[in-house]
N, C-alpha and C positions, 0 to 999 in steps of 0.2 A: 293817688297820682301826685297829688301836692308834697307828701311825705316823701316819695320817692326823687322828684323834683328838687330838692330840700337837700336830703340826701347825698346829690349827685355833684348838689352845688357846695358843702360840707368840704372842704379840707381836710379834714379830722377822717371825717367817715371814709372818701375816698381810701386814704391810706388803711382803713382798715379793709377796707373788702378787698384791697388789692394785695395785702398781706395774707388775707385767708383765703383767697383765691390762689395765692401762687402756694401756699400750705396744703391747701385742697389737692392741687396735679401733682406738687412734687409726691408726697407720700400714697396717691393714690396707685402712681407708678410703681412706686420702688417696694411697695407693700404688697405687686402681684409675686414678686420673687419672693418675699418673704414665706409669702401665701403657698406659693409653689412648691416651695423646698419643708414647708412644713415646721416655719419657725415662726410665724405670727404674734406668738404670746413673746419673742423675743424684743417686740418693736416693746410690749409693755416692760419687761425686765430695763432695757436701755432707759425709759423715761421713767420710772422709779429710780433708777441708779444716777440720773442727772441731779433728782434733787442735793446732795452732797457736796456734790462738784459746785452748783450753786452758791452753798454756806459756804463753803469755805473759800472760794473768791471771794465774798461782802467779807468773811475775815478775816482774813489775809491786805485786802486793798481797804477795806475799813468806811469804802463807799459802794452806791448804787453804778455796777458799769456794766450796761447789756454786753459788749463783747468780751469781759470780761467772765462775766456770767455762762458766756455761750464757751467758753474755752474749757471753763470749769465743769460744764456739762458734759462736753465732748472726753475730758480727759476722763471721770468717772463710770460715763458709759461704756466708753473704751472697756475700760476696767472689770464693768459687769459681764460685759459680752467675754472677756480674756475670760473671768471666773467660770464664767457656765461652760464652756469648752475645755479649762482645765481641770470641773471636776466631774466630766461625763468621761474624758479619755483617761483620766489617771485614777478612776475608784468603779465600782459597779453603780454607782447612783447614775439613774436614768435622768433624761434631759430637761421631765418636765418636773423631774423634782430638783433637780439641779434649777431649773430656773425657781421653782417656787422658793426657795431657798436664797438666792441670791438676787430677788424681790425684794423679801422681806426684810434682810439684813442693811439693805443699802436703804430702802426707807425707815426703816425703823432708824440708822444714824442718821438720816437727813430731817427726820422729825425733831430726835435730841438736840443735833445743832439747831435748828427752825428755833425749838423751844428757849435754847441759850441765847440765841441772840436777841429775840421779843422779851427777855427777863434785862439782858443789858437797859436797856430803856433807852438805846442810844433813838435819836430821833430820825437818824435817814434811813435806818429799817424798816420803816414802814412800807410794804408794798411787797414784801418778800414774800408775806403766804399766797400771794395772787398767782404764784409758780405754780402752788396745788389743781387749782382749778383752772387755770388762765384767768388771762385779763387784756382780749383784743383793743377796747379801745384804748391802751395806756401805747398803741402802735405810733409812732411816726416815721415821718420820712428818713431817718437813718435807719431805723429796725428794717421796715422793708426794702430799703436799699440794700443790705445786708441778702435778707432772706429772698431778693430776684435771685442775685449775683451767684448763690447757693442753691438756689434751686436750678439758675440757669446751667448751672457748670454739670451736676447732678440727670436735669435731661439731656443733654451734649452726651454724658459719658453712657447712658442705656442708650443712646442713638449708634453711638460710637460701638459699642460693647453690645450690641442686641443677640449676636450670634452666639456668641460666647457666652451671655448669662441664659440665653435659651437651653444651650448642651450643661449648663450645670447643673439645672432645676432640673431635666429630664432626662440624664446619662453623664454624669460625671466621671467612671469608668471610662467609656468609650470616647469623651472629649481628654482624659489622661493620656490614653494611648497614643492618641493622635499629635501627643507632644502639647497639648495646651498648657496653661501654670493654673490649675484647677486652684492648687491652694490660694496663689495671689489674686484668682478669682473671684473666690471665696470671699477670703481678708478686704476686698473692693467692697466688693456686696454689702459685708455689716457695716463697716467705713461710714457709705454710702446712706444706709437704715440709720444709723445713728445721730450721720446727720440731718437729715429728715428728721429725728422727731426732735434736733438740739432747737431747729428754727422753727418749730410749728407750740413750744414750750410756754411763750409770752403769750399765744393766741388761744392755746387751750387747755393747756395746764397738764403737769406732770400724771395725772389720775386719768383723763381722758385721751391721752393723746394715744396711744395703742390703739383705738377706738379710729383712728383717722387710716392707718397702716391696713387694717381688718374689714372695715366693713366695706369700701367701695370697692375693695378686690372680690369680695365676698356676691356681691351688687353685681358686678361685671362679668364674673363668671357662668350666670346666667343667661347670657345674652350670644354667648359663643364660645367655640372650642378650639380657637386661634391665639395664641399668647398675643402677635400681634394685635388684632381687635380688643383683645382682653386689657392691654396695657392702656390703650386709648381712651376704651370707655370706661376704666376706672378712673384714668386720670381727668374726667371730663366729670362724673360722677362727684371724684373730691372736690374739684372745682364748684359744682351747682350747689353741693352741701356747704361749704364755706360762705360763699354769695348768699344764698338763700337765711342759711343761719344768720350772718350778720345782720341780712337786712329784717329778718324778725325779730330778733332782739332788738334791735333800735328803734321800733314800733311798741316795746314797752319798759317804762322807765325802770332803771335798776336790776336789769334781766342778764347774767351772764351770758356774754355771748358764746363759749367754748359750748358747753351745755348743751345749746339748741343746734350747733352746727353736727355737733354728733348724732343730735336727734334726728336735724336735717337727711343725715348719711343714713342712718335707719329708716328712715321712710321711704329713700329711697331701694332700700335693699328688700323692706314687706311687697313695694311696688315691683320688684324687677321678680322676688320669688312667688309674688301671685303674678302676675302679667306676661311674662318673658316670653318669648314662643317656645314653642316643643321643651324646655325646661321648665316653665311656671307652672304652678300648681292649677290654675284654672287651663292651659292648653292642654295641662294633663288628664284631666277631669273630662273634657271633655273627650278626647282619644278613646279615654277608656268606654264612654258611654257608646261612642259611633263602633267600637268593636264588640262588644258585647248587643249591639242591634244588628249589627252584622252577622254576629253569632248565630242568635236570635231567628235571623231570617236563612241562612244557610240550612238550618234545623227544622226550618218549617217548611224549606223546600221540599229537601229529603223526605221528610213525612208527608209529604203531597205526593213526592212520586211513588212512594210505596201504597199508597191507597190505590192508584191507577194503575198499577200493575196487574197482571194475569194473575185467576189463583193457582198455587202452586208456585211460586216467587217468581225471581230470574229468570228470563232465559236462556239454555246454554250456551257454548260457544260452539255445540255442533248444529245447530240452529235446527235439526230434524231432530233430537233426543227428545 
């Protein structure tokens, strides 16, 4: 209680739970359409493909500058997301080798520059591999000033746009015909993903962040078969994963916090896929057993009434036969 006490009185710390707090809903949301549409692995393609964007804002402006940082992210994801689209419609390579592909090419440069620039020995580089893994509490009042204003505009526009990314995820066809702009739908959508993981990058790092995108939608979909409900309880889900992570990491000195908030999210996702009703494994478990004793006893009826029968079986339906 004292720690938490502490904690709440913290300046520092505030700003951090309330940046992985707002990290936690934004991407929990926008990661059920990912979820939906069956591009998931795309939220990790994006945040591999930001490291880049990264180096080459610090080399380019030659200092440390979060918005900086966040432009050069946004402009490279961009990038990845363009690649994986243009070489699934213009070759036979399928999506998820297209994405594995355009993973690994954008980290594997974002490692060489990472590399070149900690060989410079220049001195305000220091801090730049904390992209890899995050690094919440280097959070202050401007980063999540930032990352509200982003998140906030982000759940305005799924409030705004709920119909409409509803018919894209489940008939995109039939929202075509209907005269909707399916494709600027679309182009929203990743926009949207993209920037979600640009702002959730400083808190947990290029490697983990898909991980924020995935599993609370993953968590959520258990609980109900409503996009509506599903959107909420993910985005409530990221939320307690960020909160929770922080505040266990801060409980042990030198603990990344990105790390445990993802842990956070899996814990909650082993609880919702054993727990959940009529989907968890344990309510499942149990169904099965009450019908199979069901069985069970239906079977022992039937073998009761045939012992009590006349001999000679039946009787017929001219009741004097």
């Amino acid at each position: 209680m004292d720690f938490l006490l502490s904690l709440i009185q913290d300046p520092n710390a505030r700003w951090v739970i309330a940046g992985c707090f707002l990290l936690g809903i934004s991407s929990g949301v926008l990661g059920c359409f990912a979820f939906l549409r069956k591009q998931s692995l795309m939220g990790d393609v994006i945040a591999h493909a930001a490291l880049p964007g990264i180096c080459l804002a610090f080399i380019l402006q030659g200092e440390k500058n979060t918005v900086l940082f966040m432009l050069g992210a946004l402009g490279t994801g961009l990038l990845g997301t363009w690649c994986v689209h243009s070489i699934v419609r213009h070759s036979r390579i399928k999506s998820d080798t297209a994405l594995g592909i355009v993973l690994s090419v954008f980290f594997g440069f974002g490692t060489v520059l990472l590399t070149g620039i900690a060989q410079t020995g220049a001195a305000n580089q220091s801090g730049l591999d904390a992209f890899l893994f995050g690094k919440a509490a280097s959070l202050v009042q401007a980063d999540v000033s930032m990352m509200a204003v982003t998140a906030g505009i982000l759940l305005f526009l799924v409030l705004l746009l709920f119909k409409e990314f509803k018919l894209l995820c489940f008939d995109s066809n039939f929202g075509r015909g209907l005269g909707f702009p399916m494709g600027i739908l679309d182009a929203m959508v990743m926009l949207m993903i993209v920037l979600t993981v640009v702002i959730g990058l400083q808190a947990v790092g290029v490697v983990l962040m898909s991980a924020m995108l995935i599993i609370p939608p993953l968590a959520a979909r258990y609980w109900t078969e409503k996009l509506s409900h599903m959107v909420i309880i993910s985005g409530i889900f990221g939320a307690i994963a960020g909160v929770l992570g922080t505040i266990i990491s801060g409980l042990v000195p030198k603990l990344s916090t990105g790390p445990v908030i993802v842990l956070a999210a899996a814990a909650l996702f082993l609880f919702s896929m054993l727990a959940a009703p009529r989907r968890g494994l344990i309510f499942r478990q149990v169904e099965r057993v009450k019908v199979r004793r069901r069985v069970a006893e239906e079977r022992i009826s039937r073998e009761a009434e045939q012992v009590h029968l006349p001999y000679g079986g039946a009787v017929s339906k001219g009741g004097d036969a």
